[in-house]
Structures are given as structure tokens and as C-alpha cells.
C-alpha positions as CSV (number, residue, x, y, z in Angstrom):
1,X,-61.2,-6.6,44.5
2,X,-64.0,-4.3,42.4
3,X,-62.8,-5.6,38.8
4,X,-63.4,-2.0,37.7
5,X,-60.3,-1.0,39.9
6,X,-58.2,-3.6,38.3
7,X,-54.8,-2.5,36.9
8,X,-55.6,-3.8,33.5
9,X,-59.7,-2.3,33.5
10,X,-58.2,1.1,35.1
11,X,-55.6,1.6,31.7
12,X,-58.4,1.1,29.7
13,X,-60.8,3.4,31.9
14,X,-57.9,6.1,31.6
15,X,-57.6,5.6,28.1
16,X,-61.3,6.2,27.4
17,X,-61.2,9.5,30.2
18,X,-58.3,10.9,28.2
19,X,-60.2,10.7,24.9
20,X,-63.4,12.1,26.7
21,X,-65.2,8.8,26.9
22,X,-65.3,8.9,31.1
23,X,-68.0,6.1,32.2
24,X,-67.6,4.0,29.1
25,X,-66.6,0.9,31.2
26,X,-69.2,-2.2,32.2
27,X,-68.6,-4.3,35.0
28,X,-71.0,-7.6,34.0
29,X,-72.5,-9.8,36.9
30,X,-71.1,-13.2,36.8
31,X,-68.5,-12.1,34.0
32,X,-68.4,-13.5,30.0
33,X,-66.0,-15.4,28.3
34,X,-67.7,-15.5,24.9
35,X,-69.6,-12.9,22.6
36,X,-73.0,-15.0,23.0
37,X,-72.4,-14.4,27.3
38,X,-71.2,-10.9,27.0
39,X,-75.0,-10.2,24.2
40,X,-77.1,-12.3,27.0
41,X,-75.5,-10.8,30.1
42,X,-76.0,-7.0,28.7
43,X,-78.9,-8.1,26.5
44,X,-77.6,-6.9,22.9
45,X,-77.0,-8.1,19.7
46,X,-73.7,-10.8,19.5
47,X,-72.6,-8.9,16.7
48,X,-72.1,-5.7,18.6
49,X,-69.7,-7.1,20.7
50,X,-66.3,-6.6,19.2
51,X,-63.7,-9.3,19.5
52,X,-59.8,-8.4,19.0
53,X,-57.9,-11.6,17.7
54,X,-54.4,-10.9,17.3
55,X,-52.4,-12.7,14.4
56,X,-48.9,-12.5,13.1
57,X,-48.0,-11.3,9.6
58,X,-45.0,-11.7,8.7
59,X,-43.4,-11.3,12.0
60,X,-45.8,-8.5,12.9
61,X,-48.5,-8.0,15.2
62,X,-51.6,-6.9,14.1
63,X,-55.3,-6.8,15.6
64,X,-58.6,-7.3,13.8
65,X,-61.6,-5.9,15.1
66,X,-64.7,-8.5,14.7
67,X,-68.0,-8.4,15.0
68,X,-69.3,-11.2,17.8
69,X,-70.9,-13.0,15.0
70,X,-68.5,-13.4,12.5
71,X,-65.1,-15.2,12.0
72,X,-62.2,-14.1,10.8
73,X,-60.8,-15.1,7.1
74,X,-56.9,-15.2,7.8
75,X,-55.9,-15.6,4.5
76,X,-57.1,-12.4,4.0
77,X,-55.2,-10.3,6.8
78,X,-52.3,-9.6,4.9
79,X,-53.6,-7.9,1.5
80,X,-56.4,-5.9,4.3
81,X,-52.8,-4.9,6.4
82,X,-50.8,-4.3,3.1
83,X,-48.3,-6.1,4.3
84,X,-46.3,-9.2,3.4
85,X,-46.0,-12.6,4.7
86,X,-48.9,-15.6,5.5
87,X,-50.7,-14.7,8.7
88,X,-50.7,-16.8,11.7
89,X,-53.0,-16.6,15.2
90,X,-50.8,-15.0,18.3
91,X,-50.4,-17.3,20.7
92,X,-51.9,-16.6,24.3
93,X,-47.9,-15.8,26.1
94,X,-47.1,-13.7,22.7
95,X,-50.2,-11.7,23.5
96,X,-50.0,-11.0,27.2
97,X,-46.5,-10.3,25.9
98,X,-47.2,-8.0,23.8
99,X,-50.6,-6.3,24.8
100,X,-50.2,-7.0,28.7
101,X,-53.6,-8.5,28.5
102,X,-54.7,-11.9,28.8
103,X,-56.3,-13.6,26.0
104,X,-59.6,-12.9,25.2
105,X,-59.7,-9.5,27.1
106,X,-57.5,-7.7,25.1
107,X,-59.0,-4.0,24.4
108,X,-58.3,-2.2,21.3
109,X,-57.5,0.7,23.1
110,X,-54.7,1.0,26.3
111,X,-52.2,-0.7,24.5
112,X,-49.3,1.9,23.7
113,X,-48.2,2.3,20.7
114,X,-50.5,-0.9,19.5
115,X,-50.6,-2.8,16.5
116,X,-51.9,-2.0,13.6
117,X,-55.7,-2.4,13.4
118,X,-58.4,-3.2,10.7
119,X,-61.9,-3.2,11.7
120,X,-64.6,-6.0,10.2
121,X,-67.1,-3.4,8.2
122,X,-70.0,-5.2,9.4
123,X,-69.8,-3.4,13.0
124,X,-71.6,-0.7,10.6
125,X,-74.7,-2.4,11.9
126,X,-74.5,-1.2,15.1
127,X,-75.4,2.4,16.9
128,X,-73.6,1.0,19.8
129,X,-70.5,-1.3,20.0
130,X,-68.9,-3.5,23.0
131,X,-65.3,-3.9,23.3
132,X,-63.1,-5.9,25.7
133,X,-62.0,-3.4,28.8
134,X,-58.9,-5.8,29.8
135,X,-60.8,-8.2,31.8
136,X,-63.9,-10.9,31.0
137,X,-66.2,-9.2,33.4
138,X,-65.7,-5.8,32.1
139,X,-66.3,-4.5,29.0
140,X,-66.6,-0.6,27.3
141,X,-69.4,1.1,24.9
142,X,-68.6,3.0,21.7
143,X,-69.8,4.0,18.6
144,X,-68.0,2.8,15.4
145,X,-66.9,6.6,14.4
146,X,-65.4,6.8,18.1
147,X,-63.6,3.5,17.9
148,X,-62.3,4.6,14.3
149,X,-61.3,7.4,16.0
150,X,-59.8,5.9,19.0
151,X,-57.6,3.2,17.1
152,X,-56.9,4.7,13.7
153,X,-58.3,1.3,12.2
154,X,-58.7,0.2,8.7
155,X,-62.2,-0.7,7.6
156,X,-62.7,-3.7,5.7
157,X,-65.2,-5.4,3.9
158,X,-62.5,-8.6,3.4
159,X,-61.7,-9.7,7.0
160,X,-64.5,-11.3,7.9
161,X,-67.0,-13.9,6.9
162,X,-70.4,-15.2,8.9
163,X,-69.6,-17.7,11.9
């Protein structure tokens, strides 16, 4: 099967088409499980590739938006969310659970309602950004104004740190 006509890849495509982003989606040869494959396979910078760890606050699901080469400071999640409680990593069943998606190809967009969102301010850096399109091989272009637009996220300057 053409991974762009994959149930999870075709949510995210309609997604995208609806907000009048049609042709977003990238299907990569060979596929990419990490930011470092999906920067070689496209070529671009790792940190324009946006990875979407999901983590727990206080019961809660929440999202973080990352650049590809940062990491995420956890301890900071809740005070960036506003909300309450120590934050914990979602486990791979609570996020196909949850999001539908399998870990590590969750999309920030295509996801219902969703969780809440913050993005890591250093995607700044970027004209053009790289998000997961519900499967490894496949992927979707935005700028940072569209996927501000697209997920209603938080910016922060406190989420993230250099991997």
C-alpha cells in the first residue's frame, strides 16, 4: 500500500486540505525513525524537524512541539501548561490510545479535539518546519505562523534545552 493513502497519513492530509494546506504531505524513500534520518533523507536542518512527545500532567495529556535538536526539560511542562501536577512521559498504548497514532508518528494536527500544545520557541529558526504526518515515512511542511495557527500552541522559551 502507497503510505500516502494510509488511514492514519490520509487524516492528516485531510486535516492540512481543510485548513488550505493541500500537498503539504512527504512520502520519504526508505522511511525515518529519528530527526537526524528524517534532516538526511529530505536534506534539512535536524532542528526543523518537529518532534511531538506527549507527557502527562497531572492526569492530563498534553503535547510539546520540539525542535529535532533539542530535548525536552520535563520539569518544566507544568508551569509552560499552567497547570498542576509533576509531569510524566505517555506511554506508547496511552498514546495510540489517545492520539490513534503510533509512537513516534504522532502529528500535531488530525487529532480531534487534541491536547493542549506548547511549541519549543527555537523552531523560530526555521522558514520551513517538518512535522510527523501519522506514519515514519511520511512527514508534512509548514511554517511556524501556520502550525501556530493550525494547533493553537503556546510558545515557549522554557520547554526545551540543547540535546
Amino acid at each position: 500500500m502507497n503510505l500516502i493513502e494510509s488511514a492514519p497519513v490520509k487524516r492528516v492530509r485531510k486535516a492540512l486540505e481543510e485548513a488550505g494546506l493541500k500537498g503539504r504531505v512527504i512520502k520519504l524513500k526508505g522511511g525515518a525513525g529519528t530527526p537526524a534520518a528524517v534532516a538526511d533523507a529530505l536534506p534539512a536542518d535536524i532542528g526543523a524537524v518537529i518532534k511531538t512527545p506527549l507527557y502527562f500532567i497531572g492526569g492530563r495529556l498534553v503535547m510539546v512541539l520540539l525542535a529535532g535538536d533539542r530535548v525536552c526539560k520535563q520539569d518544566e511542562l507544568p508551569r509552560a501548561f499552567n497547570m498542576e501536577g509533576e509531569a510524566r512521559k505517555a506511554f506508547s498504548a496511552e498514546i495510540k490510545s489517545a492520539t490513534g497514532y503510533n509512537l513516534g508518528c504522532v502529528p500535531p494536527v488530525a487529532l480531534g479535539e487534541g491536547p493542549p500544545m506548547v511549541m519549543d520557541v527555537s523552531l523560530k529558526r526555521f522558514d520551513k518546519l517538518y512535522a510527523p504526518a501519522g506514519h515514519t515515512g511520511c512527514l508534512f511542511w509548514v511554517t511556524v505562523d501556520e502550525i501556530k495557527v493550525l494547533t493553537g500552541c503556546l510558545v515557549s522559551y522554557n520547554v526545551a534545552r540543547v540535546e
